[in-house]
N, C-alpha and C positions, 0 to 999 in steps of 0.2 A: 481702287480708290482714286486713282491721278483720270483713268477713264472715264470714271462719272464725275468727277469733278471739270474736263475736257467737255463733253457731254454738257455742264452745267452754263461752264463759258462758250460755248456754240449757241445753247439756246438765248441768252442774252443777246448775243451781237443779231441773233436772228430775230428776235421780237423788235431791237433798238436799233439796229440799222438796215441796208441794203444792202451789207457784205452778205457776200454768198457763203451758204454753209453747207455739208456733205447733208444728204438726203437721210442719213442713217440717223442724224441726232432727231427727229423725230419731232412728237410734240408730249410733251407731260408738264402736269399742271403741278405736279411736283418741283419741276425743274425749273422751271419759271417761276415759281416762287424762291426758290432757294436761288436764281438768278439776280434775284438785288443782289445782292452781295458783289457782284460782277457787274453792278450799272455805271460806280465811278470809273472801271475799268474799261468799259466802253465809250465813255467819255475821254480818257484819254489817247486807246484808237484814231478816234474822231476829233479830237481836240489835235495829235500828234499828225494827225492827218493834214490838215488845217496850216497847223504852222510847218510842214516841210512843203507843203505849195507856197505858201507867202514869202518863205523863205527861196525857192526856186524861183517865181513870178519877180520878187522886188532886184531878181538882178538883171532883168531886161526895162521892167514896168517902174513906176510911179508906188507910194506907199499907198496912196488911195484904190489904187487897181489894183493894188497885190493884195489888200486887205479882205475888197472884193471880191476877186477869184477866189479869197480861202474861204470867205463866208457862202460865196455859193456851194464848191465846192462841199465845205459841213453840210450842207441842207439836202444834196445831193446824195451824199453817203447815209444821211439819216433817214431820207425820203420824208424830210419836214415835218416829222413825226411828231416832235417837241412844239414844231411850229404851228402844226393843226392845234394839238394842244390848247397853247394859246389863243387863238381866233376862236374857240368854240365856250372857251373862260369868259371871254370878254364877250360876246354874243350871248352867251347865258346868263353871264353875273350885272351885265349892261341891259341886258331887257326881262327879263325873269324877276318878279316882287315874291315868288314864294317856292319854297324848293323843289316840287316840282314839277313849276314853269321852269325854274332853272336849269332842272337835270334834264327837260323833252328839250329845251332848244340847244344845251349842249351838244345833244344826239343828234341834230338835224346837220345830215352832210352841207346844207348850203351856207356859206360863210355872208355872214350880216355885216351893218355898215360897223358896229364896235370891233367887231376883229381885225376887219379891213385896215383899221385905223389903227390901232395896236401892233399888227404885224410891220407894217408902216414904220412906226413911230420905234418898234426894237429895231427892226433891223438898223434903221436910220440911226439910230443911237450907235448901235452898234459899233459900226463902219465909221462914224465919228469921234467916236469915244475911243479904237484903235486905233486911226491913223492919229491920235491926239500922244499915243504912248511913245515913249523915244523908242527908236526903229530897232535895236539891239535888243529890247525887252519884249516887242510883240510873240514871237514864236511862242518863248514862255508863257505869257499870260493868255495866251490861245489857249495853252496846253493845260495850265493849271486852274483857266476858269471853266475849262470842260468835264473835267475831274473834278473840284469842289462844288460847284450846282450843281450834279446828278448825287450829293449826299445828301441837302435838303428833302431831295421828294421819297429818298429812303427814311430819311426822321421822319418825315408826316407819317408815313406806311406805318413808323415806329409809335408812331405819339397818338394815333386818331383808326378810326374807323372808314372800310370801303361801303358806298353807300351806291348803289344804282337802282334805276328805272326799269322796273318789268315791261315797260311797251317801250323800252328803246329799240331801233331798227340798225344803230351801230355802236359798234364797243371797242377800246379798245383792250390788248392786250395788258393785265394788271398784276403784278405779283403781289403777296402776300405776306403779312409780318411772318417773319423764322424764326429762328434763336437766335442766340446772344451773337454765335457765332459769324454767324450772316450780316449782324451788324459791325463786328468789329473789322471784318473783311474789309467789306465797302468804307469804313472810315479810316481805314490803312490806304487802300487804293485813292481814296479822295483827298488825302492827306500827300501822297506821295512825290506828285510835279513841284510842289511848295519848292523842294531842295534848290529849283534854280532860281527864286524868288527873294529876294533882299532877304536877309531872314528879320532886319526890323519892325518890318510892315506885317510881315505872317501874322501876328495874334489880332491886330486890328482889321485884315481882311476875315478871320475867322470869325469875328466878333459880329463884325456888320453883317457876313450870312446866315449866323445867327439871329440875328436881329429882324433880318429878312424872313426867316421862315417863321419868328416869334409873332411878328404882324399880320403876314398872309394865311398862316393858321388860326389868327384870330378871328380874320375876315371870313375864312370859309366855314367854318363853326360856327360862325354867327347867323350865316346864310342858310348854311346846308345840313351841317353837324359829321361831314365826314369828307372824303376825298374820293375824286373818281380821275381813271386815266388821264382827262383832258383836264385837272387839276396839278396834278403833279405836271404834264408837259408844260403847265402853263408856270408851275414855282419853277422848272427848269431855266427856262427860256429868263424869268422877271432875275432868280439868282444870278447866270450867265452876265447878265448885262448888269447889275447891279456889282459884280466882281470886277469888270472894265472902270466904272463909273470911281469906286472905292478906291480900286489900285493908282486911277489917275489923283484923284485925290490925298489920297495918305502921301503916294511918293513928291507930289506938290510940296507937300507939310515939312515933309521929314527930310 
């Protein structure tokens, strides 16, 4: 049981990052579906990753440079996977009037001037919206907006339908609604960085992600009527930086 479930967490970090895994965990489309369950988990890898360079970086650098080496750093470890994601949402949802024009220029590896712009404009946010957090709190909110976004694009899995293009020429890799199980998993794991987070602000950060997948699944329902790979990288990426944006603000408030 602990084997296949090991086996379960290898194929994740292998479809969702660039960590190297033993040649033996294979491929099964099994496994990669019962792999959500293990997405907020490698969000926090990569989130945890993230904040022990920031934290390493800000005791030579600047917050602005440490924030930046951890953001490239994540994108590095991810192979910008989240981040293709995104440019291929905004290129398809920004030039596409019918679903699908939408789903062919999703599929088209050449990145357009809407994603160009998009990618831009999070990272940019990003990186300002971090160094904007008091420098004792970034690691954490590294940590736990990397882990709470990758629960979002498991609720959509959970809430909506995968929809794709027979003449796409690329795809990416997509897991599959599970059971119950698989979702409580990933909502423990997506739940769990919270601990080093004021715990007053926890239900209105929860609230807002909420909120965020409440809107953007309306937007792609209305568009498309389901979710494809570069859908969910893209509620990744808008969640991530929408938990920056929130956290600056609530902790403002409160």
């Amino acid at each position: 049981m602990l084997k296949k479930e090991l086996k379960i967490l290898l194929t994740a970090i292998m479809f969702y990052t660039r960590i190297p895994v033993p040649k033996s965990t294979g491929f099964s489309a099994e496994n990669l579906n019962r792999a959500t369950r293990y997405f907020p988990l490698v969000g926090i890898i990569v989130g945890g990753s993230g904040a022990l360079l920031f934290i390493a970086a800000n005791l030579v650098l600047g917050v602005y440079a440490s924030v930046l080496g951890s953001l490239i750093f994540m994108i590095i470890i991810t192979g910008a996977f989240h981040e293709d994601g995104l440019a291929d949402f905004c290129d398809g949802f920004g030039g596409g009037y019918s679903k699908d024009r939408i789903l062919a220029i999703m599929k088209d590896s050449r990145i357009g001037a809407y994603g160009t712009i998009a990618l831009i404009l999070v990272l940019l946010s990003k990186l300002l919206l971090l160094s904007e957090i008091g420098l004792e709190d970034i690691p954490y909110v590294i940590l736990a907006a990397h882990s709470l976004s990758r629960l979002n694009p498991v609720l959509l899995i959970y809430t909506s339908k995968y929809i794709s293009s027979e003449k796409s020429s690329k795809s990416k890799p997509v897991g599959m609604k599970g059971s119950i199980t698989t979702l409580l998993v990933a909502i423990l794991f997506s739940l769990l960085p919270l601990v080093f987070v004021t715990w007053i602000i926890i239900p209105f950060l929860i609230v807002i992600q909420l909120l965020i997948l409440v809107f953007f699944r309306f937007y792609v329902h209305r568009k498309t009527g389901g979710y494809t790979g570069d859908i969910l990288g893209a509620l990744q990426q808008l969640s991530e930086t929408g938990f920056y944006l929130s956290f600056l603000i609530v902790k403002s408030v409160l």
